[in-house]
N, C-alpha and C positions, 0 to 999 in steps of 0.2 A: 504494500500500500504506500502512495505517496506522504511525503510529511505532510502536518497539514499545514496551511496559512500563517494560522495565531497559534500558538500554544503559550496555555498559562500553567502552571505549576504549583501547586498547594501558596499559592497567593495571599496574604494575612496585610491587612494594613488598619494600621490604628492612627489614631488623632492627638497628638499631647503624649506624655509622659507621666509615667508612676500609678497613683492609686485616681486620677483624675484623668488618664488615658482615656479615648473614646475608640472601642471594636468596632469599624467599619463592615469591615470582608475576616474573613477566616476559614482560610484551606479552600482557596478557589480553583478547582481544576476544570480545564475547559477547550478543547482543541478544536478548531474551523477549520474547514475545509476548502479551498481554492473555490469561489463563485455560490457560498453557498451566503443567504439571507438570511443572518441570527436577529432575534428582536429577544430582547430581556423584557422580564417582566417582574413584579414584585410589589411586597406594602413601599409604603413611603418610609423613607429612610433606611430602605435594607442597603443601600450599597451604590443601586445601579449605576448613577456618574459616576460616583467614586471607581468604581469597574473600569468603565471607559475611558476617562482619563489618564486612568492607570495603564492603561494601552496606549491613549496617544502620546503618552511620556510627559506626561505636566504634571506626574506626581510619582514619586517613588515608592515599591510598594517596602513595609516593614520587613517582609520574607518572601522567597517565594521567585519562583524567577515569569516571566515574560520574554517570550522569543516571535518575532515575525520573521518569516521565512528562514528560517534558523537563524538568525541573529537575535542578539539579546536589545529588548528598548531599554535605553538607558535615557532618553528625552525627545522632545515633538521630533521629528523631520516627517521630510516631504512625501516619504509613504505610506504616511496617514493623514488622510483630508477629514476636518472634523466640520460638522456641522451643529450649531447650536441650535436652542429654543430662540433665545435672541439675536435678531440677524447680524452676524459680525460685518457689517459695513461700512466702509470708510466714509461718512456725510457730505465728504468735500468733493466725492468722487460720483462722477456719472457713471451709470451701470457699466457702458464700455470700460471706462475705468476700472471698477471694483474687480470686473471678471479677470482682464490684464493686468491687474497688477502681483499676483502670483509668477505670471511668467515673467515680468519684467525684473524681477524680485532674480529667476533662477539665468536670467539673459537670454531669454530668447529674443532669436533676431526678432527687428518689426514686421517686416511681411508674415513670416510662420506665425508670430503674435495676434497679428490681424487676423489670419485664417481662423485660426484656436478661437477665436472669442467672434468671429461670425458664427461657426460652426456649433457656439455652444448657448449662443440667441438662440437659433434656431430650437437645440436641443430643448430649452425650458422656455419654448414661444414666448419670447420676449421681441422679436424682428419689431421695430418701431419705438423701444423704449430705451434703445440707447442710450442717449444723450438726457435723458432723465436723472433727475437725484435722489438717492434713496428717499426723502422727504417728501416727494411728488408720484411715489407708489405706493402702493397696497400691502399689508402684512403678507399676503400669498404671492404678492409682485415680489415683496423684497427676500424672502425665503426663496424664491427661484434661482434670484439672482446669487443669494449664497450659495447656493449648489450650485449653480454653473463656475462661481467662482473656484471652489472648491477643485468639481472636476476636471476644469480645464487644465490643470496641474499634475492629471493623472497620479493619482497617488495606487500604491497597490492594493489597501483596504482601506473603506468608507467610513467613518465612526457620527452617527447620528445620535443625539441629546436630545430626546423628547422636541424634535423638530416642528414640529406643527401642534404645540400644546396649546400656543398662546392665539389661535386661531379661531375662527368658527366653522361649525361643522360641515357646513358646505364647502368651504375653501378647503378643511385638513383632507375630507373624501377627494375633491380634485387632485393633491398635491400627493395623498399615496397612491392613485392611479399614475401620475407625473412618476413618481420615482420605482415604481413595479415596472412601467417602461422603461425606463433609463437603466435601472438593473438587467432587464431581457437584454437588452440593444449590448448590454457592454459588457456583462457576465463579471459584473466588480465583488470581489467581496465584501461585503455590508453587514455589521456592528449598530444596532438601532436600540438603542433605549425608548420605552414607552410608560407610561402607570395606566392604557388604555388597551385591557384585553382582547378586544374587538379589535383591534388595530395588532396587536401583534399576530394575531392569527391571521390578520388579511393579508398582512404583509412578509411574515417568516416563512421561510423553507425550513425552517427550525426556530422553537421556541426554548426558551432557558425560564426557567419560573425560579425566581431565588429566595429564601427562607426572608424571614422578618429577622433583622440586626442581632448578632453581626450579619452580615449574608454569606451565606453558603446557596450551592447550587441544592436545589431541593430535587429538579427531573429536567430532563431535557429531552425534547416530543418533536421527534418528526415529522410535518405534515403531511400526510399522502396522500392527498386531493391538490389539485390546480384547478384554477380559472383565469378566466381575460382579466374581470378589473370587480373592482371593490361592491359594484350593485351586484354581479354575481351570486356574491357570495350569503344573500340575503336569503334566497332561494335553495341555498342548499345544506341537505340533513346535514350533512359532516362535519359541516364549518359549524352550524348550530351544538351539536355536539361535541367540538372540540373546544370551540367557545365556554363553555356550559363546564366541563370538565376541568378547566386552565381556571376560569373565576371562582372554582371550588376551592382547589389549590391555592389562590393567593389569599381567598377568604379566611383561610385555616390560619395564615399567614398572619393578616391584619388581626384575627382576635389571638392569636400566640401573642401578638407584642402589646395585646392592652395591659394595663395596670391591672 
């Protein structure tokens, strides 16, 4: 079998020091596979950024190692593109700018620059909003725009933060059909944080459910069903039932960590 992508290794990360430490994660093991759609799931406060982060290298973890493509993260670089809830973009900068400025950051020539950031308008229909300020778009305009930002940089895996939390429902349903395509079209491996079940099942080829704090990995479920896009999946037993199955799991979760 090939290695996989990500591999995390008995992973332990705490907060502070001594008798006032805070247990974040504890004994996270977890291995991805080239192209495959992980979405996390869990109560609030089990871990899940903390998880992620701890992959794209913006925190180190207590124990435990982290390797991408067999190497060790030891901090951010360019083969992990992360996406937040809040859209990381520069104010001063017209969307051609935001997207461009990753490559200009790594020197790409300007013609190939120009290309990359036509070709990645297009990819999150934005063709006409160029020249716009993040200021003069929409919460689901400017999250486009951070993912094309993102991916015009090609990174090897995609690390998404509850990307569409701060949305409404009609916009997050658009933008996880937007990135179910983007994922077919480019076969990336994708790292998605969620706290919306429905959402991780629409969008994982694999779900991870994590225990309530510290987090541990409590199961990680396969999906064995596909469809085309997110109304699908309204329609169908499976998704109903796997849905149904995964909120049971986190429910056990959220009352384990009441007082």
């Amino acid at each position: 079998m090939a290695d996989p992508c990500l591999d995390l290794r008995a992973v332990t990360m705490r907060y502070g020091e001594g008798p006032d430490a805070v247990a974040a994660l504890a004994s996270i093991d977890l291995a991805i596979d080239d192209h495959e759609f992980v979405t996390i799931v869990g109560p609030s406060g089990c871990g899940k950024s903390t998880l992620l982060y701890l992959v794209g290298g913006f925190l180190r973890p207590t124990s435990g190692r982290i390797e991408l493509r067999g190497r060790p993260v030891t901090g951010p670089g360019p083969d992990r593109g992360i996406v937040f809830q809040r859209y990381s973009l520069f104010p001063w900068l017209t969307v051609r700018g935001n997207i461009a400025y990753g490559l200009e950051e790594k020197g790409v020539p300007r013609a190939e620059r120009d290309r990359i950031v036509e070709e990645h308008l297009r990819l999150v229909h934005l063709e006409g909003f160029e020249n716009r300020y993040p200021r003069e778009l929409s919460g689901g305009m400017q999250q486009r725009v951070a993912l094309a930002q993102t991916l015009a940089c090609q990174p090897d895996i995609l690390l998404m933060d509850e990307p569409f939390g701060a949305l409404d429902a009609q916009t997050r349903r658009i933008l996880q059909d937007e990135v179910r395509r983007i994922w077919r079209r480019d076969t990336k491996t994708v790292l998605f944080v969620t706290h919306d079940v429905e959402e991780a099942v629409a969008l994982g080829t694999c779900i991870v459910v994590m225990s309530a704090r510290p987090g541990r990995i409590k199961e990680v479920i396969a999906r064995d069903f596909d469809v085309a896009d997110v109304d699908e999946f309204e329609a169908n037993p499976a998704f109903a039932a796997l849905r149904l199955r995964i909120w049971r799991s986190v429910k056990q979760e959220v009352e384990a960590a009441r007082p």
